[in-house]
Structures are given as C-alpha cells and as structure tokens.
C-alpha positions as CSV (number, residue, x, y, z in Angstrom):
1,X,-122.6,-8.6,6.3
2,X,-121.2,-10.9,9.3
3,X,-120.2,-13.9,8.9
4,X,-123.0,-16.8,8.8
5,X,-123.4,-18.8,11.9
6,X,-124.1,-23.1,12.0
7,X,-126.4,-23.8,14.5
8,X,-126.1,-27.8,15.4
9,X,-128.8,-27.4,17.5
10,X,-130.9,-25.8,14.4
11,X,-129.9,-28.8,11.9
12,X,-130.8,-31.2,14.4
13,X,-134.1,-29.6,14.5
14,X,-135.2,-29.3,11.2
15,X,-133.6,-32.3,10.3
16,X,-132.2,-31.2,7.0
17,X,-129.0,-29.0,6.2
18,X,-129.7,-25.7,5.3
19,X,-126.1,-24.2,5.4
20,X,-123.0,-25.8,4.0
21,X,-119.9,-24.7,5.6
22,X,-117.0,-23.6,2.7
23,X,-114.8,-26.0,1.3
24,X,-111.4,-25.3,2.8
25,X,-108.5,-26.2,0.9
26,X,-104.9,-27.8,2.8
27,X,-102.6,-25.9,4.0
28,X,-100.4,-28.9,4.9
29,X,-100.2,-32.6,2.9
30,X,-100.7,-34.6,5.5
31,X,-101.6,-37.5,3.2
32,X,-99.9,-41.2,3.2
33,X,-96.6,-41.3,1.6
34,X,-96.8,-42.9,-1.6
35,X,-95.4,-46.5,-1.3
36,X,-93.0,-48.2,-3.6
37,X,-92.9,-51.6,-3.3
38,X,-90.3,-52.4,-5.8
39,X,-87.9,-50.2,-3.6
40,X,-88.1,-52.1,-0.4
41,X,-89.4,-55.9,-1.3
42,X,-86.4,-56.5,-4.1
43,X,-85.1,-60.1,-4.0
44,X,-81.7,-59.2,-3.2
45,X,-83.2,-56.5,-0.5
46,X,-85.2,-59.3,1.4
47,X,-82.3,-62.1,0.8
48,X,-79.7,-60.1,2.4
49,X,-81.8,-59.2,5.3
50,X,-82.4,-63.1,5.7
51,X,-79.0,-64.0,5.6
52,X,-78.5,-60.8,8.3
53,X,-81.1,-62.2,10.7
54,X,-79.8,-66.2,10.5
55,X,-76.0,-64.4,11.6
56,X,-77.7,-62.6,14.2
57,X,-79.8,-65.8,15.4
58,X,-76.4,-67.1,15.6
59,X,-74.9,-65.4,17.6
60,X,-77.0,-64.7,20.0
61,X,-77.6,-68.7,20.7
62,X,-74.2,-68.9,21.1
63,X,-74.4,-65.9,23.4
64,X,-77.0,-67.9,25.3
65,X,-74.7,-71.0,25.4
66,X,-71.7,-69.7,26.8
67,X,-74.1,-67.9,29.2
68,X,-75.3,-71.2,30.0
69,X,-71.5,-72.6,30.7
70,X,-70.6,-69.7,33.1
71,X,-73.3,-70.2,35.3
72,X,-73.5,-73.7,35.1
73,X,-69.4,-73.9,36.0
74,X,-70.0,-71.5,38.9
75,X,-68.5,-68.6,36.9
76,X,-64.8,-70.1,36.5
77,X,-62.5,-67.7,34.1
78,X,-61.1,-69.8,31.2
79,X,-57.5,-70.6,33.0
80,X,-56.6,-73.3,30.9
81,X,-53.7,-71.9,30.4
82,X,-52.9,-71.2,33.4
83,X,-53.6,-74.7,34.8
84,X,-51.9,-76.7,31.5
85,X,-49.0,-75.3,33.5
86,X,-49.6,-75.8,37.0
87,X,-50.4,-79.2,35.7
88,X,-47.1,-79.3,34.3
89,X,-45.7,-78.1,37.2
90,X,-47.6,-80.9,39.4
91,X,-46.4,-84.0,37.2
92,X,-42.5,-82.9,37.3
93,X,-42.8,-82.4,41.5
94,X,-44.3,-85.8,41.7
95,X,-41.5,-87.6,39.3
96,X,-39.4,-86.2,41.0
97,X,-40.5,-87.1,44.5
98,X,-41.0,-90.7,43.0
99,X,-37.2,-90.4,41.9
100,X,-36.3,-89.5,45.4
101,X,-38.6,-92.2,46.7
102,X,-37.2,-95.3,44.3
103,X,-33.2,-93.6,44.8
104,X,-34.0,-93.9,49.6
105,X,-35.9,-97.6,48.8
106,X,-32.9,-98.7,46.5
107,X,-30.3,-97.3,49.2
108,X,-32.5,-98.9,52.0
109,X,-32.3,-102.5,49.9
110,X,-28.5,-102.4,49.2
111,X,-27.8,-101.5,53.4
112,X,-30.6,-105.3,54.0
113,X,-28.5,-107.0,51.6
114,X,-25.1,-106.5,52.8
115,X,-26.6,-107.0,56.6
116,X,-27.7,-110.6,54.9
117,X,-24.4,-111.5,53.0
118,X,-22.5,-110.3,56.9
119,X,-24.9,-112.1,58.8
120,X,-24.3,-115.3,60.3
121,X,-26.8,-118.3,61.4
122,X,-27.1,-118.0,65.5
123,X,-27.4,-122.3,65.6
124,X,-24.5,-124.7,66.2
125,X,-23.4,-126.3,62.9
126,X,-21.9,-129.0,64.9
127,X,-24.7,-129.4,66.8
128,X,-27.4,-129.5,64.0
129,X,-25.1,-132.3,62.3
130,X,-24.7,-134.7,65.4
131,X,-28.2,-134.5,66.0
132,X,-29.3,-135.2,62.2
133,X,-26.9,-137.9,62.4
134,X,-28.5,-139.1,65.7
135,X,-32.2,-139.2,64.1
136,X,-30.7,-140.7,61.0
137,X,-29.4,-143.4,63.3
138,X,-32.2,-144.0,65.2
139,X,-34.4,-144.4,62.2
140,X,-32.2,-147.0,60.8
141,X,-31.5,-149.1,63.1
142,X,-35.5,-148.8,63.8
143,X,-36.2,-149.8,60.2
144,X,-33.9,-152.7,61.0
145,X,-35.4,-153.8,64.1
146,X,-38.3,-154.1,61.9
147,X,-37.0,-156.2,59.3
148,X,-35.5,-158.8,61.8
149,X,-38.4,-159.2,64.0
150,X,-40.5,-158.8,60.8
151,X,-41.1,-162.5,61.0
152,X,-41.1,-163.4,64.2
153,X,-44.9,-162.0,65.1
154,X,-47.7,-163.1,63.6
155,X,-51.3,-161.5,63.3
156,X,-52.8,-164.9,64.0
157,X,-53.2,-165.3,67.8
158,X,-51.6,-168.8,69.4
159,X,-53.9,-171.7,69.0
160,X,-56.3,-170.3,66.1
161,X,-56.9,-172.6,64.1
162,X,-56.0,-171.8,60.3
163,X,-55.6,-173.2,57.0
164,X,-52.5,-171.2,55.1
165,X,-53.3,-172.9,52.1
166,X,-56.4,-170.9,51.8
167,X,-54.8,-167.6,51.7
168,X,-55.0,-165.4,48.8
169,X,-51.8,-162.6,47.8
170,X,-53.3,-159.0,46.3
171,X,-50.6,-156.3,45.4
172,X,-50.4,-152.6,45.0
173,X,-48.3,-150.8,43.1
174,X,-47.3,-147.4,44.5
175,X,-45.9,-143.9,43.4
176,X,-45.2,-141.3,45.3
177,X,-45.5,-137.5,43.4
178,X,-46.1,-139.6,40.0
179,X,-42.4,-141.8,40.7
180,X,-42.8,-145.7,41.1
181,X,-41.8,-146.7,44.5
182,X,-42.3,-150.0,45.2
183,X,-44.9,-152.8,45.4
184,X,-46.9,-153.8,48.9
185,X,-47.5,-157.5,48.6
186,X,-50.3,-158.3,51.2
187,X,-51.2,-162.1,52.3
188,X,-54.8,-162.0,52.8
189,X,-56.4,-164.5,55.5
190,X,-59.4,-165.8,53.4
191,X,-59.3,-168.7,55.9
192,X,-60.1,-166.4,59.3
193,X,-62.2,-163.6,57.6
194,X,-63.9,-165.1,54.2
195,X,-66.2,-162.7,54.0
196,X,-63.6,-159.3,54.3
197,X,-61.4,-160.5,52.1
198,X,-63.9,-161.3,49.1
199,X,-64.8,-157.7,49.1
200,X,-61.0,-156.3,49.5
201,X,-60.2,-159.2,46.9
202,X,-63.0,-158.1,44.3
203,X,-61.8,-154.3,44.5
204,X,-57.9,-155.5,43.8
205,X,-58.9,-157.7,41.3
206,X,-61.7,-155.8,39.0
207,X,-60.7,-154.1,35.9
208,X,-63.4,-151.9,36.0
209,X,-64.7,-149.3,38.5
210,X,-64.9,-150.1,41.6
211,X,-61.4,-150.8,42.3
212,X,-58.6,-149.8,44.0
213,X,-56.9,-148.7,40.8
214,X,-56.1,-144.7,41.1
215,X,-57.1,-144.5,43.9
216,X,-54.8,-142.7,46.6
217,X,-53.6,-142.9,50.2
218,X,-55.8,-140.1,51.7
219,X,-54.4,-139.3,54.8
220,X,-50.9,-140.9,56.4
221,X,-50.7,-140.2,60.4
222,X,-46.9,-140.9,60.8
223,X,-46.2,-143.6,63.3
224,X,-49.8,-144.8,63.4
225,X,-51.2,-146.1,59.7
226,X,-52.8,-144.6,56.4
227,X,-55.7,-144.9,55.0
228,X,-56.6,-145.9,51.4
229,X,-59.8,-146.9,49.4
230,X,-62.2,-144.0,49.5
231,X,-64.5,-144.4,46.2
232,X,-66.5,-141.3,46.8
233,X,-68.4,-141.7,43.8
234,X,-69.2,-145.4,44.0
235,X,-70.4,-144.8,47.7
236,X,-72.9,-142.1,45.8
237,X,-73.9,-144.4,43.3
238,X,-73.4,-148.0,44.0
239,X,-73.5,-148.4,47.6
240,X,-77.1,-149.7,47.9
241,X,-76.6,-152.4,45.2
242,X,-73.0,-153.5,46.6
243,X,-73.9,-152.6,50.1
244,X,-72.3,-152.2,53.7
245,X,-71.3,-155.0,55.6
246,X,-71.2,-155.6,59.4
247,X,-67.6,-156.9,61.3
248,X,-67.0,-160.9,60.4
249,X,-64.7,-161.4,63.4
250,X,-62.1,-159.6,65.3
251,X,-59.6,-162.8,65.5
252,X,-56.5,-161.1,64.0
253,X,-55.1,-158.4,65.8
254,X,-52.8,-155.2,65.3
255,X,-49.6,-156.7,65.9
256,X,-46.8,-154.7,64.1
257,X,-46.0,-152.7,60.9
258,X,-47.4,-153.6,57.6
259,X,-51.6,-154.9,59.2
260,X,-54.1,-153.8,56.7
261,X,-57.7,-154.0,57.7
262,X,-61.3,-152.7,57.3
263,X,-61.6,-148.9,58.4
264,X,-65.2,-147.6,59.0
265,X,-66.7,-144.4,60.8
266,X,-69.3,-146.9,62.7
267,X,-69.0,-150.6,63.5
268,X,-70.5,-153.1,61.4
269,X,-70.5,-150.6,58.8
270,X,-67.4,-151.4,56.6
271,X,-67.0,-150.7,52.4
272,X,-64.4,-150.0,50.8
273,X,-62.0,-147.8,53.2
274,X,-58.9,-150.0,54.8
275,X,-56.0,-148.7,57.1
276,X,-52.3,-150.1,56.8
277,X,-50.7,-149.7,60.7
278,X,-46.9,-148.3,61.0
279,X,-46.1,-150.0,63.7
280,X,-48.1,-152.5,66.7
281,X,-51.5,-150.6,67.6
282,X,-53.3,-152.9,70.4
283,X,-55.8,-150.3,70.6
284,X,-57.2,-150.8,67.6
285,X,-58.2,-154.4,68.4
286,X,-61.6,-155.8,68.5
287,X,-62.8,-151.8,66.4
288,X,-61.4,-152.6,62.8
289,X,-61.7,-156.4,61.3
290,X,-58.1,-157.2,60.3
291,X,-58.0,-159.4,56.8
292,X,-54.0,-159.1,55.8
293,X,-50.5,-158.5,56.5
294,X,-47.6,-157.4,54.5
295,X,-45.5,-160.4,53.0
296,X,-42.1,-159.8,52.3
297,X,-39.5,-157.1,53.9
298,X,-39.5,-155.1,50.3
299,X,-43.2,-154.4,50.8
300,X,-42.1,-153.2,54.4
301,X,-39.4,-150.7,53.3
302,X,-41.9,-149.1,50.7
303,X,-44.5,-148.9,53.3
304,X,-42.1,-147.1,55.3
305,X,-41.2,-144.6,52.2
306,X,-45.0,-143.6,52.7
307,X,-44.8,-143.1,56.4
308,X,-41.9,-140.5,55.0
309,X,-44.5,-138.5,53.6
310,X,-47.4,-138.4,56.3
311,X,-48.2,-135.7,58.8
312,X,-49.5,-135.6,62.1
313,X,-52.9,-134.2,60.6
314,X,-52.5,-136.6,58.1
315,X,-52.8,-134.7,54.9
316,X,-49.9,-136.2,53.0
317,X,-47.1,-134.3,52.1
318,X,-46.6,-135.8,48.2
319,X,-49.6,-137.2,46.9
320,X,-49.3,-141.2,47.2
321,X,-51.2,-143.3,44.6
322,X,-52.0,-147.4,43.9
323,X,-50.9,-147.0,40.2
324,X,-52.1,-150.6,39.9
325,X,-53.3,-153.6,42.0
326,X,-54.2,-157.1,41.5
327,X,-54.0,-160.6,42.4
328,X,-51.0,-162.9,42.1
C-alpha cells in the first residue's frame, strides 16, 4: 500500500483534520544551549571585566588627547630635545657676541679717553683772563659810580613840594638759595603818594597773610628791575574786599638804582605787585606810580647781589626770597 497523501486543499475543505502526519523524531539537537549563569555572571568574572573596560576607556581618551595635540600643533614631532640644545646653542652664540660687543665698546671708550686727557682747549688762556679781568673791572668801578652818585639824584623832581618828616622806612630781609644776604632799607614818600604807600606799608607791616613775608622776587631782568609781591592766592580770595586801586600821581620818577614802585598789567589797576629798577629807567615814567627809594649804600650793594642772579627772561637763576619785612 503507497504511502498516504495530505491534501491542504482537502483539510481546508472539510474543515477538520482527517490525517495526521507521523511524529518524526531529531536527527540533529538543534535546541538552545543550556545556560549557566553562575559560570559567566561570577563577581570576580564581572569585576575584572570592569576594571578591563575603565583601562581601556583610558587609554583610548588619552589616545584622543594626544590626537587632539598633533593636530592642534600642526603635527610638530616632539623635538624637545632637539631644541633644549639648539637653545643651548643659541644662548652661548649670543653671550658670546655680547662679550665681543662689551670687549669693541670698552676698547672704543679707553681710545675717547686718552683723546680727552691729550686734548687741549682751542681758546686763549691769556685772553679769557684779561677779558674776565676787564668785565670784573668794569662792574666795579660801575658798582662804584653808583655808590658815589648814590646821593646826589633824588626821585623828587626840583621844586615839589615835600614834607620829609612824613616819610615812613619799611625793610626786607633777603636770601638768596636759602643764605641771608642783606637787608633793602626803602624810604617811602607817604608825603607825595599817601595813598600807595598805606597799601605797600600795610603788606610790610602785617603779621598775618597778606604780606610780603615769603614771598619771592619772581622774575629779575638784569639791568632793568625785578619784580616782587605776587599773592596769587590773596588775589583769588581777597581781592574784592581789599580791592584794586587806580594811579595817585606820577610825581616821582625813575631816576637811578634802588626806585621801587607800583607794577600793574593795566593802569589804574595796581595791588600788591611792585618793581625795584637797576639802574635810571625814564621810560617808565608817568606808567608805574613810584612810592620809595633805597636808603643807604648797604641796601644798594644787596640789591645789586640780586641783579647777579637775574636773566634776560627774567626767571631767576637762585630763587630770591623776603625772609622778613617790617617797619622801623
């Protein structure tokens, strides 16, 4: 008898499953493996694959690091080495060119020196001595032309009348780069110029600010005059309550060394500012109000210790101070 035959097509039909094919028994075990999980999920297993994986972790983001470094430092190879001693190299030449360098300037410096102990000046000696001697000379017996026709001029013009009786004397006390000099002793014509000489009288006389006291001689034009009394910070402060005051007269005149009078930027606008001439100045006649006069032939020689020290710009040379002032 042949072998039976499954028609699907059949089945389908009648809807219920007449023939059962044979059971058919494995050839081949094709079945799972059978798992032990004790094997491969010990604790000592799982921790030494841990500590496996973090050393591998490791190294690879270090791998990525260096990676990193190379491209980021455009790929150089690691000369260090290498360039410790070119660097080495590089320092030695250039201390030794500096050697070479200090060794030419030094040879350079002791060839200038013995040109300066051999050289000689190009001026006359001889020369240079008459001619100080001559300006020495001159200066003296100008100084003493001075003294003797100290006396024999007078600020007052002939036939002004004048009462000497009236006449006040004020004094400063100078010193020249912080060493006493000398005294100016001024006579001051109350009698001619009332009005000037209260004010330069109040600033000699006060013991308190404003005065004359400290202040210096702010600019000295040799052979013309100086000029004293600048209170910067009184004109700030006080000039509205003390005030300016417009030219009393212009009776006294300019008429030799040793004058003191009013100094002002604008007429009719005088303070506190006076000038002391060097030597006869008409031109200054009828612009500054003259008040004074040295008195004595000391006060004349320490006036002209203070010309010493002028300039033509008049900046002063040593500064020049009224260490005190006063009347007598």
């Amino acid at each position: 008898m042949g072998p039976e035959t499954f028609s699907l097509a059949k089945y389908l039909r009648e809807g219920k499953q007449e023939f059962q094919p044979k059971k058919v028994s494995k050839k081949i075990d094709n079945n799972a493996p059978f798992f032990y999980p004790s094997y491969y999920f010990s604790t000592s297993k799982i921790g030494n694959v841990m500590t496996r994986m973090n050393d591998i972790m490791m190294k690879n983001k270090q791998l990525v690091i260096n990676i990193n470094t190379c491209y980021r430092t455009t790929r150089f190879v690691d000369d260090s080495r290498n360039r410790l001693k070119n660097l080495k190299k590089a320092v030695e030449l250039r201390r030794k060119e500096r050697e070479g360098r200090l060794e030419s300037i030094g040879k350079e410096n002791i060839i200038i020196m013995n040109r300066i102990k051999g050289a000689k000046s190009s001026y006359n000696q001889e020369r240079l001595q008459t001619s100080r001697l001559q300006d020495i000379k001159q200066k003296s017996a100008h100084s003493k032309s001075r003294l003797k026709n100290y006396e024999k001029w007078s600020i007052l013009p002939e036939g002004e009348l004048s009462d000497p009786s009236r006449r006040v004397t004020c004094f400063f006390d100078i010193t020249i780069d912080k060493i006493k000099r000398g005294r100016l002793l001024f006579e001051i014509y109350c009698d001619i110029v009332p009005k000037t000489a209260k004010r330069f009288i109040s600033l000699c006389d006060s013991d308190f600010f404003p005065t004359y006291r400290k202040t210096t001689m702010h600019q000295v034009f040799s052979g013309f005059f100086c000029l004293g009394g600048e209170l910067n910070n009184f004109l700030e402060k006080n000039n509205r309550e003390m005030g300016y005051f417009p030219d009393e007269n212009h009776a006294l005149e300019h008429a030799g060394p040793g004058v003191i009078s009013m100094f002002n930027s604008k007429q009719n606008k005088n303070c506190t500012k006076f000038l002391i001439t060097f030597k006869k100045l008409t031109t200054l006649n009828g612009r500054f109000v003259v008040f004074g006069r040295l008195k004595n032939k000391k006060s004349l020689n320490v006036l002209e210790m203070i010309e010493e020290f002028g300039t033509k710009s008049g900046y002063p040379k040593k500064e020049i101070v009224i260490s005190d002032c006063g009347v007598l």
